[in-house]
C-alpha positions, 0 to 999 in steps of 0.5 A: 355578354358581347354584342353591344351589351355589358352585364351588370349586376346590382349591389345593396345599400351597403354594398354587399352583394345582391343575390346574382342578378345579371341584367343585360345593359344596352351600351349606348352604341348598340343603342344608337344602333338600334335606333338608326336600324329601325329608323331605316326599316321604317323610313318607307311608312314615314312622312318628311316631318315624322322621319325629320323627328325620329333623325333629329331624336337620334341626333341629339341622344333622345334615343328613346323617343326615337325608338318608341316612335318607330316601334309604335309605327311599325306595328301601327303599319303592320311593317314586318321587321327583320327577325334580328332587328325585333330580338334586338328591341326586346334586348332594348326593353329588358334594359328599360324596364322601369320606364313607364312605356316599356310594358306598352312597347313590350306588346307591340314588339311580342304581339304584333312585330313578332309575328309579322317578323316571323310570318313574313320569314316563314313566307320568304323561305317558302319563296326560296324553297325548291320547288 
């Protein structure tokens, strides 16, 4: 798969095979990655003590706490993330799909950091287009 993800498919109780179900599974580097990429995206829209909290998350492996406080900032802020950074937090979400705030995170990453993304992409080409 590449990019930070290994594939992993689940077997059943008895160890047979499970029809293919790849899922993509963040590796805990493109994790750590992640979380420190939102957290220099978002660092503007942060007070000393929110960006202490996310550092200190990150520091001690509560990526996810990071993560989940940075992505409900940024769309709280309206702050358009670069298009690559939002794909990469949708991989996140797939990886974390039992967790009980995935859903809720899922829509802020699809119904408000999407298209701020894209908007804010469509607006830096018309920026760079000739004229």
């Amino acid at each position: 798969m590449g990019d930070g993800v290994i594939d992993v498919t689940f077997c059943s109780a008895d160890h047979r095979r499970v029809a293919p179900v790849p899922r993509a599974w963040p590796t805990h580097e493109f994790v750590a990655d992640l979380a420190w990429s939102l957290a220099e995206a978002v660092k503007p829209h942060l007070s000393i003590v929110e960006r202490n909290h996310v550092y200190v998350a990150i520091g001690i492996d509560e990526t996810f706490t990071a993560i989940h406080r940075l992505i409900t900032s940024a769309a709280t802020n309206q702050i358009a993330l670069p298009g690559e950074l939002v794909q990469r937090c949708g991989t996140w979400l797939d990886a974390v799909a039992d967790h009980s705030q995935q859903q809720h995170l899922r829509r802020l990453v699809e119904d408000v950091l999407a298209p701020l993304s894209a908007r804010d992409s469509f607006a830096s080409y018309g920026d760079s287009a000739p004229k």
